[in-house]
PDB file of N, CA, C, O and CB in Angstrom:
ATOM      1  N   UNK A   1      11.875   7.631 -16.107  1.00  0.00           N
ATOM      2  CA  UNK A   1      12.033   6.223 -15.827  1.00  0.00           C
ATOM      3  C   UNK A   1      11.293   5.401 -16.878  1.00  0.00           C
ATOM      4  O   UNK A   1      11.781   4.337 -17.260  1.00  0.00           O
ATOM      5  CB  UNK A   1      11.526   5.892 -14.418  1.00  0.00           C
ATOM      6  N   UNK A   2      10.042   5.888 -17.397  1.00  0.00           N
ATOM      7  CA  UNK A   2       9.104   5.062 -18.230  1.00  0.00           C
ATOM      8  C   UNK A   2      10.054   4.852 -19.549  1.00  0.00           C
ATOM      9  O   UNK A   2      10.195   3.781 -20.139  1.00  0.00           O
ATOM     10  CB  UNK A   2       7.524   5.887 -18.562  1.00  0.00           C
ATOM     11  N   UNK A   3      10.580   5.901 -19.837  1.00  0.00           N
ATOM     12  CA  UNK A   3      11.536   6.269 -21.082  1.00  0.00           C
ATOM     13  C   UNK A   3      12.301   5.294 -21.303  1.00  0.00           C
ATOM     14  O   UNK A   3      12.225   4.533 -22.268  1.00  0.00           O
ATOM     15  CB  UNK A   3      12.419   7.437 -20.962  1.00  0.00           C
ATOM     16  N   UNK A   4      13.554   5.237 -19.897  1.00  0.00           N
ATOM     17  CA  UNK A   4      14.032   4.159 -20.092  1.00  0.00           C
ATOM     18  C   UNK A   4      14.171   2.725 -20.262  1.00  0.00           C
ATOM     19  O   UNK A   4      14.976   2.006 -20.853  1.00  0.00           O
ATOM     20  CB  UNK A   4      14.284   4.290 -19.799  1.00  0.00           C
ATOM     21  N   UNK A   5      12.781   2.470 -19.320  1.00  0.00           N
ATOM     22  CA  UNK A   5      12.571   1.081 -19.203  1.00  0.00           C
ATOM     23  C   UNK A   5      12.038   0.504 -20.229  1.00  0.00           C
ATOM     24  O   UNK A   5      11.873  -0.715 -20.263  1.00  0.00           O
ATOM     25  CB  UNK A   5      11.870   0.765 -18.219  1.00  0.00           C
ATOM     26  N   UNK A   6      11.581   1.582 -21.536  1.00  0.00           N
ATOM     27  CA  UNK A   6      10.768   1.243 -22.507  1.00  0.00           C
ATOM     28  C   UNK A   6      11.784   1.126 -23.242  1.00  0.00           C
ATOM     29  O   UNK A   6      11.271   0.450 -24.133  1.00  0.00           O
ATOM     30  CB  UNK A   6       9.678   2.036 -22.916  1.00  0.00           C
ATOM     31  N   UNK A   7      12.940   1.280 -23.587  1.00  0.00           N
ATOM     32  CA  UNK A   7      14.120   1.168 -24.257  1.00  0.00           C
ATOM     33  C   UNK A   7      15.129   0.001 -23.936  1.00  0.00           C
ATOM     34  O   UNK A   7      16.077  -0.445 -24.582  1.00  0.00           O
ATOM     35  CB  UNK A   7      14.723   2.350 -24.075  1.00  0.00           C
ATOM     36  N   UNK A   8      14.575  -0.349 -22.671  1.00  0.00           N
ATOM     37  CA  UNK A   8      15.512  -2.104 -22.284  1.00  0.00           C
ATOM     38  C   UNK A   8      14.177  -2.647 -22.727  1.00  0.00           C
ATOM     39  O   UNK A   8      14.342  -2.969 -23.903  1.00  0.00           O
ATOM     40  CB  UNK A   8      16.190  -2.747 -20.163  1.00  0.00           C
ATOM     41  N   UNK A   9      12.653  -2.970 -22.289  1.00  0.00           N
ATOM     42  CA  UNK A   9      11.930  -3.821 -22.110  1.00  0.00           C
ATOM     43  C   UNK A   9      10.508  -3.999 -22.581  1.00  0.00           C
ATOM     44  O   UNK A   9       9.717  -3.287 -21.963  1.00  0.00           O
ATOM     45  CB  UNK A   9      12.036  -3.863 -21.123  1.00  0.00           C
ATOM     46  N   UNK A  10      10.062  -4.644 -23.367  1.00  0.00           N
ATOM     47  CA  UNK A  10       8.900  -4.733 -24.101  1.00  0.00           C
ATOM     48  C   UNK A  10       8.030  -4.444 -23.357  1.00  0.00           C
ATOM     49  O   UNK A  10       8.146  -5.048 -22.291  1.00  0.00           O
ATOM     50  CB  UNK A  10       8.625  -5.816 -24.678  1.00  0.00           C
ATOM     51  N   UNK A  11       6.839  -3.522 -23.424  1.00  0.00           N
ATOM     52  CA  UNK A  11       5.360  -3.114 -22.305  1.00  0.00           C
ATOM     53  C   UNK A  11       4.838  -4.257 -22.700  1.00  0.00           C
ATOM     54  O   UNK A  11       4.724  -4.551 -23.890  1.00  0.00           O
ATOM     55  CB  UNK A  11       4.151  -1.584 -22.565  1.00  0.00           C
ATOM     56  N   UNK A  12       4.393  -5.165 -21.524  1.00  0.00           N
ATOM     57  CA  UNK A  12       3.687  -6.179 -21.239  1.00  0.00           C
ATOM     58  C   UNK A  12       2.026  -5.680 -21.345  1.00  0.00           C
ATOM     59  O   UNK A  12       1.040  -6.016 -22.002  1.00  0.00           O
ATOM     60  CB  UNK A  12       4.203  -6.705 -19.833  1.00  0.00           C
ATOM     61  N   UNK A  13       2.313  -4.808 -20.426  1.00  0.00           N
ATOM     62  CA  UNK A  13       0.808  -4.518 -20.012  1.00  0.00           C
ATOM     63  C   UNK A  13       1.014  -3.069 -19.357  1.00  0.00           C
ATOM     64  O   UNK A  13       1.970  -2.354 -19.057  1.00  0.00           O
ATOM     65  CB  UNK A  13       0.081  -5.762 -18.826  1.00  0.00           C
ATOM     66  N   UNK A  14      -0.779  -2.996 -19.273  1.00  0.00           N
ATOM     67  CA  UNK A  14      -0.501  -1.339 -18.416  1.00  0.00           C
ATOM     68  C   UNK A  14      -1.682  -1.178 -17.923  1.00  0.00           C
ATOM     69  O   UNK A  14      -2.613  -1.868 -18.338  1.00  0.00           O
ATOM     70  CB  UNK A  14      -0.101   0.184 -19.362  1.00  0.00           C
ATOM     71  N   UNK A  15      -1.844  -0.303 -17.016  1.00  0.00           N
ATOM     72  CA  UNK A  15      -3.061  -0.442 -15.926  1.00  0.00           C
ATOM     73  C   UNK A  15      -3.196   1.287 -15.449  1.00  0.00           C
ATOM     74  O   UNK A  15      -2.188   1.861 -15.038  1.00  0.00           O
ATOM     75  CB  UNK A  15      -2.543  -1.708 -14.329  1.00  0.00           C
ATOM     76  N   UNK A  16      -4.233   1.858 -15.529  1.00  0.00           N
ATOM     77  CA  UNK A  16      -4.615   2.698 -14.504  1.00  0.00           C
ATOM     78  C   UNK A  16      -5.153   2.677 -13.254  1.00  0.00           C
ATOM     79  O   UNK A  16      -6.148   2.026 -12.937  1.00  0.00           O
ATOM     80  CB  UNK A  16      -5.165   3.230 -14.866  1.00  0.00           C
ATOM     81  N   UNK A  17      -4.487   3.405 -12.512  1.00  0.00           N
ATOM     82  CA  UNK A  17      -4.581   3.330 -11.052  1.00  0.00           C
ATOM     83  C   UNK A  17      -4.816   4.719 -10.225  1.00  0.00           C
ATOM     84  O   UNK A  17      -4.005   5.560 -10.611  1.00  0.00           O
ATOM     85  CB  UNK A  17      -3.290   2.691 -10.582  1.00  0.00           C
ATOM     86  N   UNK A  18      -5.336   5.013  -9.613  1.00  0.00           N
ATOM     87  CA  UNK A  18      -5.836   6.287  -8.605  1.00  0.00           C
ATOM     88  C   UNK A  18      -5.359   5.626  -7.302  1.00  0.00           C
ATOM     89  O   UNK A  18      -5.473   4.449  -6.959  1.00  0.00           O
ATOM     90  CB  UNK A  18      -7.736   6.709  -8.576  1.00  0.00           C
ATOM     91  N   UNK A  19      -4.779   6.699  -6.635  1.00  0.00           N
ATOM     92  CA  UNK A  19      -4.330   6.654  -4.909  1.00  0.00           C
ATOM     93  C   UNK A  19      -4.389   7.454  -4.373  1.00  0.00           C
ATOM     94  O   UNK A  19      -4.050   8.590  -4.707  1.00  0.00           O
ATOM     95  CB  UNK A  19      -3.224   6.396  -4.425  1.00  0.00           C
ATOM     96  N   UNK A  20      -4.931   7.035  -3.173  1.00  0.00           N
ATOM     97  CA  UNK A  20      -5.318   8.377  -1.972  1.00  0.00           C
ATOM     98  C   UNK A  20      -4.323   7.857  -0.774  1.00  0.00           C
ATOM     99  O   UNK A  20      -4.228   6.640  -0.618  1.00  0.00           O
ATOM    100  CB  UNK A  20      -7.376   8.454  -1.276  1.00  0.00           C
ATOM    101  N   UNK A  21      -3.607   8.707   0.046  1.00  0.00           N
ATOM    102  CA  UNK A  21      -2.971   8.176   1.158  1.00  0.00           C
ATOM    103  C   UNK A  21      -3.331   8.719   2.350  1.00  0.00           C
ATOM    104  O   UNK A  21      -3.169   9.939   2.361  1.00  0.00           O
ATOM    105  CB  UNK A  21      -1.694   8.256   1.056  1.00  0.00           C
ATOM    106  N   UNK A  22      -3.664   8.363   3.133  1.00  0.00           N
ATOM    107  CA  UNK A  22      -3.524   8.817   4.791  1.00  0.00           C
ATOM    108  C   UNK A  22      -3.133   8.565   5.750  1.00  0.00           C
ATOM    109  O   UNK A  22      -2.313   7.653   5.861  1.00  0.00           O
ATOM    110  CB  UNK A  22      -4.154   8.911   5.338  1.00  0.00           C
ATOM    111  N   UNK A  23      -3.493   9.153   6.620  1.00  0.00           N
ATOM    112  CA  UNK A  23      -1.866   8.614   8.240  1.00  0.00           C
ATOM    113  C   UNK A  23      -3.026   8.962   9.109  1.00  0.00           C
ATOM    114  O   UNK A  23      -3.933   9.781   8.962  1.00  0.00           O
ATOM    115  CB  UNK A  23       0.287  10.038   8.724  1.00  0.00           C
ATOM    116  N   UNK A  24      -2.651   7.823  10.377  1.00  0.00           N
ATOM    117  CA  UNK A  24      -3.111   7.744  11.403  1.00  0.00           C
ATOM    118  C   UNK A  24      -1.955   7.916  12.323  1.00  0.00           C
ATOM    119  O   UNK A  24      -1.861   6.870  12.964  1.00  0.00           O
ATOM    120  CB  UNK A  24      -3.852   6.670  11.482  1.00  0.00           C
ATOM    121  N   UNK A  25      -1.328   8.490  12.566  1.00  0.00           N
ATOM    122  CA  UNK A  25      -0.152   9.019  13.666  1.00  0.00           C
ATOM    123  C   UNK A  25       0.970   8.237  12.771  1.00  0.00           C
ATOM    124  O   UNK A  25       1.558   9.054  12.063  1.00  0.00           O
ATOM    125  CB  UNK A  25      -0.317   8.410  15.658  1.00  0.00           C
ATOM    126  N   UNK A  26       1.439   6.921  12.590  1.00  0.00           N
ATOM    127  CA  UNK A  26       2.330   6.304  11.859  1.00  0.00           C
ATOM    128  C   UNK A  26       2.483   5.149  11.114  1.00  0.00           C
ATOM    129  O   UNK A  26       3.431   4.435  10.786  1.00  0.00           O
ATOM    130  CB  UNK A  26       2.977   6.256  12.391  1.00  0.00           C
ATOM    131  N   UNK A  27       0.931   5.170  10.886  1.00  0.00           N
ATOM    132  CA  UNK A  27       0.361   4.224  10.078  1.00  0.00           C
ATOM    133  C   UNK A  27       0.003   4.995   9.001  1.00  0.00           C
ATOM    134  O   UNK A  27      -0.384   6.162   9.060  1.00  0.00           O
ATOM    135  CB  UNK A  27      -0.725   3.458  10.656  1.00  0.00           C
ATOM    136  N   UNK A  28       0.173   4.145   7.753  1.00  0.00           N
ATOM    137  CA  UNK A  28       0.127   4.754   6.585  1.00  0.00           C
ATOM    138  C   UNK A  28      -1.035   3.873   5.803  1.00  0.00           C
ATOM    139  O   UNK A  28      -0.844   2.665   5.668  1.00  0.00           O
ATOM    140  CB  UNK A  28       1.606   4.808   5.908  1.00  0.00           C
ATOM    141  N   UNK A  29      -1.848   4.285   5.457  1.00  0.00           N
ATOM    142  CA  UNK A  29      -2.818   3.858   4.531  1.00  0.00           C
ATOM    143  C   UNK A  29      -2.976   4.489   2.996  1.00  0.00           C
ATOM    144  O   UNK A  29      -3.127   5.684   2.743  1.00  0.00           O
ATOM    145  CB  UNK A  29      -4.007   4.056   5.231  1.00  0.00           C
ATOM    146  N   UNK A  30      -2.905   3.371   2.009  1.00  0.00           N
ATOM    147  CA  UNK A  30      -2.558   3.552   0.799  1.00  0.00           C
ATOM    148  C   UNK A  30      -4.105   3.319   0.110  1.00  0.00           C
ATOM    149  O   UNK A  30      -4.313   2.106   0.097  1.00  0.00           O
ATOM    150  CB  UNK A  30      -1.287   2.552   0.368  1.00  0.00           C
ATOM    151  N   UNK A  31      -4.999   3.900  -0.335  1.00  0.00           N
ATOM    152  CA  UNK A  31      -6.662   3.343  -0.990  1.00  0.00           C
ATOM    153  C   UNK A  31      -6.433   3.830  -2.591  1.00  0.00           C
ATOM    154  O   UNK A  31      -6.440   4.974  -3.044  1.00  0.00           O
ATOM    155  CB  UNK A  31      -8.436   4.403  -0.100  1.00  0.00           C
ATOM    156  N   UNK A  32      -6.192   2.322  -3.401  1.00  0.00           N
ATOM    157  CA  UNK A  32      -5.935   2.607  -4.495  1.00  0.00           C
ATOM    158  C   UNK A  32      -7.465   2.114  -5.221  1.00  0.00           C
ATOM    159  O   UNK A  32      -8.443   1.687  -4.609  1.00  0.00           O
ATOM    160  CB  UNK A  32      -4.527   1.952  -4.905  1.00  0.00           C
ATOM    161  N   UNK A  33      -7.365   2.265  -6.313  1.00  0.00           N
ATOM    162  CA  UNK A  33      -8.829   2.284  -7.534  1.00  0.00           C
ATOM    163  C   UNK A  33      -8.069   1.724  -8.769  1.00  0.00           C
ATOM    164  O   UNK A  33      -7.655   2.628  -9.494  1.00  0.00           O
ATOM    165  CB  UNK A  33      -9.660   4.192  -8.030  1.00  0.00           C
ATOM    166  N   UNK A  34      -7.724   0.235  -9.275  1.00  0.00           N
ATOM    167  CA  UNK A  34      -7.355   0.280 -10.474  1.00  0.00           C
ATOM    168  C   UNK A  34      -8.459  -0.286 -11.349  1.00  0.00           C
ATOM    169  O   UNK A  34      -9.332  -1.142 -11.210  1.00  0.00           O
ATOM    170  CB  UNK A  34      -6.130  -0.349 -10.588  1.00  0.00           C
ATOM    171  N   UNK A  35      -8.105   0.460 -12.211  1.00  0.00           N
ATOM    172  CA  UNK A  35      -9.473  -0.031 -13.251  1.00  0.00           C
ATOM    173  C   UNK A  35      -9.045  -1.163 -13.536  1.00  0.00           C
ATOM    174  O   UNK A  35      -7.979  -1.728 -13.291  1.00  0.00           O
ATOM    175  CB  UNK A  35      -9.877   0.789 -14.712  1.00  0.00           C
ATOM    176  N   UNK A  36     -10.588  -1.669 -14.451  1.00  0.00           N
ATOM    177  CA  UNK A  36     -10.885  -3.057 -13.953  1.00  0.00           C
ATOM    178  C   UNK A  36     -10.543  -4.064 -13.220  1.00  0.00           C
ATOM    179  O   UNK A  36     -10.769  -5.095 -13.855  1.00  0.00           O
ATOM    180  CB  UNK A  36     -10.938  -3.527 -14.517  1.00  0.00           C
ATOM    181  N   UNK A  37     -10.090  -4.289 -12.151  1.00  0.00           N
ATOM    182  CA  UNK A  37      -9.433  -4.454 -10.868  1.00  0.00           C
ATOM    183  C   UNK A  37     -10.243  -4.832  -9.498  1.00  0.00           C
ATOM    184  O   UNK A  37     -10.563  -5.756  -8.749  1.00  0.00           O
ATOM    185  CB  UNK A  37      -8.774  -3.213 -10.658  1.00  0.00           C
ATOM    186  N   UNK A  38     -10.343  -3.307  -9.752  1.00  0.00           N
ATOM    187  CA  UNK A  38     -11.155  -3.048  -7.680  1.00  0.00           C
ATOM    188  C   UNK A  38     -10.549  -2.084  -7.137  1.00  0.00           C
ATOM    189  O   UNK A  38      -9.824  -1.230  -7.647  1.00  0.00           O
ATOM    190  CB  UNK A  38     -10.862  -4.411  -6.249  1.00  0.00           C
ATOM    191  N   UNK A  39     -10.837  -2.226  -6.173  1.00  0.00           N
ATOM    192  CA  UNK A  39     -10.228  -1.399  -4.740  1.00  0.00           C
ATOM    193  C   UNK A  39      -9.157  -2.023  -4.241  1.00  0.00           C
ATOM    194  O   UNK A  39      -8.971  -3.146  -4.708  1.00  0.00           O
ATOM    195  CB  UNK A  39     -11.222  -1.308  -3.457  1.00  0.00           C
ATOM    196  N   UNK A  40      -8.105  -1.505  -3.136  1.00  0.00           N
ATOM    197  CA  UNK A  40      -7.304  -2.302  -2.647  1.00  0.00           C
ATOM    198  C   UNK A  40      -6.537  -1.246  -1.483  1.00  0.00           C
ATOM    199  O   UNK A  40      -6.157  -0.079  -1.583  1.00  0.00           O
ATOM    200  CB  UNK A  40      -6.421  -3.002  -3.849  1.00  0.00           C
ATOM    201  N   UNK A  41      -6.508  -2.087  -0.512  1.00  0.00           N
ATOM    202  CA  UNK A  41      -5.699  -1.112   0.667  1.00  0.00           C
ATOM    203  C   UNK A  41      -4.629  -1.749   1.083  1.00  0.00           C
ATOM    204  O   UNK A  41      -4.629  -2.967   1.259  1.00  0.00           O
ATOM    205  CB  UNK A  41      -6.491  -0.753   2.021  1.00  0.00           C
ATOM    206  N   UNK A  42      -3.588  -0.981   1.287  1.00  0.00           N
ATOM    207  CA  UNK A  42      -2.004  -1.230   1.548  1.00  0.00           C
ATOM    208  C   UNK A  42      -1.871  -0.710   3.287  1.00  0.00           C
ATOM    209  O   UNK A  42      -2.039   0.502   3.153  1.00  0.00           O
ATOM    210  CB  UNK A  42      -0.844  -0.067   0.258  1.00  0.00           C
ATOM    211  N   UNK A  43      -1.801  -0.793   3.816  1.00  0.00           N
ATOM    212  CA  UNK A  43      -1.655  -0.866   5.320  1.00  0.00           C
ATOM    213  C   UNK A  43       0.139  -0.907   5.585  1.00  0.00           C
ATOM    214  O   UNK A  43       0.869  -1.801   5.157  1.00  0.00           O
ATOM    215  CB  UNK A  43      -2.567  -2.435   5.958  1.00  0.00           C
ATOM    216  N   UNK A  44       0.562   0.213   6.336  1.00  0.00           N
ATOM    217  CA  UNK A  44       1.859   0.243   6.646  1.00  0.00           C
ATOM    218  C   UNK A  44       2.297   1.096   7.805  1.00  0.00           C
ATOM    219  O   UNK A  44       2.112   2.297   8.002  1.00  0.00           O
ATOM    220  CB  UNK A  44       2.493   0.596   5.558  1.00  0.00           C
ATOM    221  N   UNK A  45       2.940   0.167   8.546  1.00  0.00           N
ATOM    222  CA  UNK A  45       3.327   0.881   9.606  1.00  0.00           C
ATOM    223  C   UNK A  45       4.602   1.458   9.800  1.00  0.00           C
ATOM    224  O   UNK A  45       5.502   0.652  10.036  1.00  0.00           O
ATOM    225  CB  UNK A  45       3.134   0.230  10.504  1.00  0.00           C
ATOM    226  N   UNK A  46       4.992   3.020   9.747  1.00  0.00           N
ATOM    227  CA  UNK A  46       6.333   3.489   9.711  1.00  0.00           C
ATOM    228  C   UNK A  46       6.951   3.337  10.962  1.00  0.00           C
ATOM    229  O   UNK A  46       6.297   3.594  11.973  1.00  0.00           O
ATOM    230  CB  UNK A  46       6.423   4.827   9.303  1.00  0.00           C
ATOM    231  N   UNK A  47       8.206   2.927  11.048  1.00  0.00           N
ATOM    232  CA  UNK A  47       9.239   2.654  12.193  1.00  0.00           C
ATOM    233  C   UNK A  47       9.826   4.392  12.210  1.00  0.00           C
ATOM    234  O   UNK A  47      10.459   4.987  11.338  1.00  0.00           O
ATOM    235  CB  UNK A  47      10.671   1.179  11.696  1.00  0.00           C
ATOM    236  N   UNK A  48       9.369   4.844  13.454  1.00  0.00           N
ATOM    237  CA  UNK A  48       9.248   6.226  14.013  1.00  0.00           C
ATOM    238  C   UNK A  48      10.513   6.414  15.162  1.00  0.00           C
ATOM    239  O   UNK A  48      11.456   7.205  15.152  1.00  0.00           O
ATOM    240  CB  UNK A  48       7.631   6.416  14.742  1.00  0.00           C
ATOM    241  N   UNK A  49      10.307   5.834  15.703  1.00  0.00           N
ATOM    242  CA  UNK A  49      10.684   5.489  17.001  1.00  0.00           C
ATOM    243  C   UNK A  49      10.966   4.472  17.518  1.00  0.00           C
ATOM    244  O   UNK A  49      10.553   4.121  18.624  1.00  0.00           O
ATOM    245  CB  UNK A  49      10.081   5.742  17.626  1.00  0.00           C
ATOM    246  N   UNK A  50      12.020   3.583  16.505  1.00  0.00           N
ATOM    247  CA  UNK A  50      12.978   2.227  17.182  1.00  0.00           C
ATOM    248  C   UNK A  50      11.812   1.185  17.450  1.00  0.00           C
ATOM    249  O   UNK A  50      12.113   0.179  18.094  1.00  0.00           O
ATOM    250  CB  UNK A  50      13.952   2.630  18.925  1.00  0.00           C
ATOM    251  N   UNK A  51      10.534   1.338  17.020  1.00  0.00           N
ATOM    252  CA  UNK A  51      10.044  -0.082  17.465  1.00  0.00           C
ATOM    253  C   UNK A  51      10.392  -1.412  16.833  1.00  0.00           C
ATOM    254  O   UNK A  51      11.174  -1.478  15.885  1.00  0.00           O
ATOM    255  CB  UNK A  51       8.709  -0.080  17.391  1.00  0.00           C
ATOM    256  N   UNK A  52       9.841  -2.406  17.334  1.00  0.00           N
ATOM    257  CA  UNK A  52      10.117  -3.643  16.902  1.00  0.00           C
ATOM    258  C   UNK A  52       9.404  -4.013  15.914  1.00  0.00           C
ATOM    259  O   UNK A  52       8.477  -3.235  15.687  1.00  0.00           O
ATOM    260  CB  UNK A  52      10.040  -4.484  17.764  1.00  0.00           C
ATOM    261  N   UNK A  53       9.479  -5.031  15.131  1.00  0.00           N
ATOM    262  CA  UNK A  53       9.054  -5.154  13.886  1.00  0.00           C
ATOM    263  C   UNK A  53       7.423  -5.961  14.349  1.00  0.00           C
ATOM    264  O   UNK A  53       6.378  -5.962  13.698  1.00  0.00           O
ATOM    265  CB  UNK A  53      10.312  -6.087  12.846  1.00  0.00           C
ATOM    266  N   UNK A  54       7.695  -6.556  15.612  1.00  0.00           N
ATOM    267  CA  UNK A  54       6.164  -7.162  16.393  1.00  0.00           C
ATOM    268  C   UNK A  54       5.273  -6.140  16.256  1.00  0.00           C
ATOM    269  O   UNK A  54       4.303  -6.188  15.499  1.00  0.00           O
ATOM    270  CB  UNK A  54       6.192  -7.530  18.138  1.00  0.00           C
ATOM    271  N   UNK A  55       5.491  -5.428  16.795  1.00  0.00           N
ATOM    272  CA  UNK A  55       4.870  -3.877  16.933  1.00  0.00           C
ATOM    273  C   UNK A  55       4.479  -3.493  16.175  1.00  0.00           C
ATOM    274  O   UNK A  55       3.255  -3.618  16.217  1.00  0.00           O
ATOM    275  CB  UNK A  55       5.445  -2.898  17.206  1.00  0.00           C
ATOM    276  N   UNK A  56       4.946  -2.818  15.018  1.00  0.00           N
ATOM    277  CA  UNK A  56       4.295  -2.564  13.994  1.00  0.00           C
ATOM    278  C   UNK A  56       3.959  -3.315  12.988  1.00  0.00           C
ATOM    279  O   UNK A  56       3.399  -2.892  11.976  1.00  0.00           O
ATOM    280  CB  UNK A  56       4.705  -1.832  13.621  1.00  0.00           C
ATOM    281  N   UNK A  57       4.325  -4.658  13.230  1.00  0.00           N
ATOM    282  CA  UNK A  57       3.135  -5.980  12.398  1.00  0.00           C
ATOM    283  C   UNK A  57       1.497  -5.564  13.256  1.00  0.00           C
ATOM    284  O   UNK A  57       0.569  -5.027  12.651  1.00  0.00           O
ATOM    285  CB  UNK A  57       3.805  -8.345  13.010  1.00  0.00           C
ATOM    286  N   UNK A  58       1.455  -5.847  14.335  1.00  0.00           N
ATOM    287  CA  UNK A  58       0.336  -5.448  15.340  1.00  0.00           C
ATOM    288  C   UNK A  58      -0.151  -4.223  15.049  1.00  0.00           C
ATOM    289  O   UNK A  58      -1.366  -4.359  14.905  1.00  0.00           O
ATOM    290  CB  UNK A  58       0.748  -5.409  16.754  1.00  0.00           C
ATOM    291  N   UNK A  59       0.136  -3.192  14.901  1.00  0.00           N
ATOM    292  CA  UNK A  59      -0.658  -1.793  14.438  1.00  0.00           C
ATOM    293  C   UNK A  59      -1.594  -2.102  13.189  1.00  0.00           C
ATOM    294  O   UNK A  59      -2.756  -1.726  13.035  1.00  0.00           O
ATOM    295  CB  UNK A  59       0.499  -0.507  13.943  1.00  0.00           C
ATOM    296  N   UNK A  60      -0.914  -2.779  12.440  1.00  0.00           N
ATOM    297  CA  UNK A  60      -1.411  -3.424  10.773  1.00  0.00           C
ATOM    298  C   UNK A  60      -2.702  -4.341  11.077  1.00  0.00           C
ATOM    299  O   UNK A  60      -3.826  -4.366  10.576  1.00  0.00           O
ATOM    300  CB  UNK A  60       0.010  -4.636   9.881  1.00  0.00           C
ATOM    301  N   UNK A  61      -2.323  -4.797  11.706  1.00  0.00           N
ATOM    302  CA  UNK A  61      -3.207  -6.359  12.700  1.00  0.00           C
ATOM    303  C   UNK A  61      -4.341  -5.524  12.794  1.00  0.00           C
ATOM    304  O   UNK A  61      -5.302  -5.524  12.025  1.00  0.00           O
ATOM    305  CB  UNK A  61      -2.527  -7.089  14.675  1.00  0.00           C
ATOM    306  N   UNK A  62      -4.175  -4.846  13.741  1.00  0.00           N
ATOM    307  CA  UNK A  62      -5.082  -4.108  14.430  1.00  0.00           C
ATOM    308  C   UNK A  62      -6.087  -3.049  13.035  1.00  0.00           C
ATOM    309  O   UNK A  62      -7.243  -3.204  12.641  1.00  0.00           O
ATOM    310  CB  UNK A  62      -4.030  -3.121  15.703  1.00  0.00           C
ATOM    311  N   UNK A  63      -5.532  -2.510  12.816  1.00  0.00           N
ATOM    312  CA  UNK A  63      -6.449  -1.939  11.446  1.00  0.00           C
ATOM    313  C   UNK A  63      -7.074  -3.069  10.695  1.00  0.00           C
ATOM    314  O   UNK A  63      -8.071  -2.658  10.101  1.00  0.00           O
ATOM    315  CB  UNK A  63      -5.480  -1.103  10.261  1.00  0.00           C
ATOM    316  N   UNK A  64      -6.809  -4.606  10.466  1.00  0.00           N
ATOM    317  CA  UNK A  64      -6.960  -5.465   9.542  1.00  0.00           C
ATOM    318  C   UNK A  64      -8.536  -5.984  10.217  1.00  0.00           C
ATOM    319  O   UNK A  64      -9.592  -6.230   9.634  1.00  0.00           O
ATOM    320  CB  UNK A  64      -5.576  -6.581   9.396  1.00  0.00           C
ATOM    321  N   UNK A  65      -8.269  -6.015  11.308  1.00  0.00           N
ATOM    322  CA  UNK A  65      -9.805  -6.582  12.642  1.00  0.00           C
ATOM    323  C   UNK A  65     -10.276  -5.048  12.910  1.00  0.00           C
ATOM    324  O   UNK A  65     -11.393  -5.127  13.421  1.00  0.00           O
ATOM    325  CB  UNK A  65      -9.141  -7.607  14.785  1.00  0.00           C
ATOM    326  N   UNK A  66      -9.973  -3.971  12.806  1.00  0.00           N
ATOM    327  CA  UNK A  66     -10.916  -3.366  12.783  1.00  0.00           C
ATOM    328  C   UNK A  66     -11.990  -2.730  11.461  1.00  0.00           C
ATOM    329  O   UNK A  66     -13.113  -2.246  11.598  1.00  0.00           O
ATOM    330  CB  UNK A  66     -10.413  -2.653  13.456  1.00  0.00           C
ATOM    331  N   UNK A  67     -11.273  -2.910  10.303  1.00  0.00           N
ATOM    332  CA  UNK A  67     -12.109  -2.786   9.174  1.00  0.00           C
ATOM    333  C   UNK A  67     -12.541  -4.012   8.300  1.00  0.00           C
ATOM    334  O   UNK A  67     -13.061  -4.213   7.203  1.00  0.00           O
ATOM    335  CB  UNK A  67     -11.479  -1.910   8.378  1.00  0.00           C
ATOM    336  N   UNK A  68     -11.949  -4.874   9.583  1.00  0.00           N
ATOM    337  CA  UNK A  68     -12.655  -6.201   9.113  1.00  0.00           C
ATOM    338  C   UNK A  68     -12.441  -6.531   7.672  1.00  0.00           C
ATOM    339  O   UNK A  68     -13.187  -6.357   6.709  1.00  0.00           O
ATOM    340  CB  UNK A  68     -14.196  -6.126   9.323  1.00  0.00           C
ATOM    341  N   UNK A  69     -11.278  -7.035   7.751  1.00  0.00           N
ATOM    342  CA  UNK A  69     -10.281  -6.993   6.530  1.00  0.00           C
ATOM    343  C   UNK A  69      -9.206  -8.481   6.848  1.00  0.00           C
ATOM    344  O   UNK A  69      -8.427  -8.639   7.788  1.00  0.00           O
ATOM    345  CB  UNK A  69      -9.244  -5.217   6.556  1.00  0.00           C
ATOM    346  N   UNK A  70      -9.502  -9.400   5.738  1.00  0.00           N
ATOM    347  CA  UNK A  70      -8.660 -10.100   5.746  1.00  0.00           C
ATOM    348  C   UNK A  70      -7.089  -9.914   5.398  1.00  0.00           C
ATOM    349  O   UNK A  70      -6.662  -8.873   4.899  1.00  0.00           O
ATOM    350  CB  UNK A  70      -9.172 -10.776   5.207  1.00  0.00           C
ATOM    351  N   UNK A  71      -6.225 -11.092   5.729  1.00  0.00           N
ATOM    352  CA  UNK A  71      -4.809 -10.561   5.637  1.00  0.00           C
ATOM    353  C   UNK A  71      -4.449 -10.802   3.959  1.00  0.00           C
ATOM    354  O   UNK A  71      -3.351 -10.477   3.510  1.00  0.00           O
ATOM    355  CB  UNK A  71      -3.667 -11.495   6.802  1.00  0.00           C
TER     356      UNK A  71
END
């Protein structure tokens, strides 16, 4: 993919990045490291089982107040 896109489109920029992922039953947590950057967490809730999109906004919610994490 890099190949190609470098053959339509001038590299702007470029960044290193480290990611760790983990799951809490169907929540997905993304803990990335980009240099010079920071830290940064991606919070996602997988639709498993037909829930509603309330629902798993609220699972997200809920991780956001418990690590005391703005939106």
């Amino acid at each position: 993919m890099h190949n190609l896109l470098s053959k339509l489109h001038e590299q702007l920029l470029q960044f290193n990045k480290s990611r760790k992922i983990y799951f809490i039953d169907n929540v997905k947590f993304h803990l990335d490291t980009v240099e010079g950057l920071g830290s940064f967490l991606e919070i996602e809730a997988i639709n498993m089982q037909d829930q509603k999109p309330d629902f798993l906004r609220n699972q997200c919610l809920e991780y956001l107040l418990l690590f005391e994490l703005k939106d």
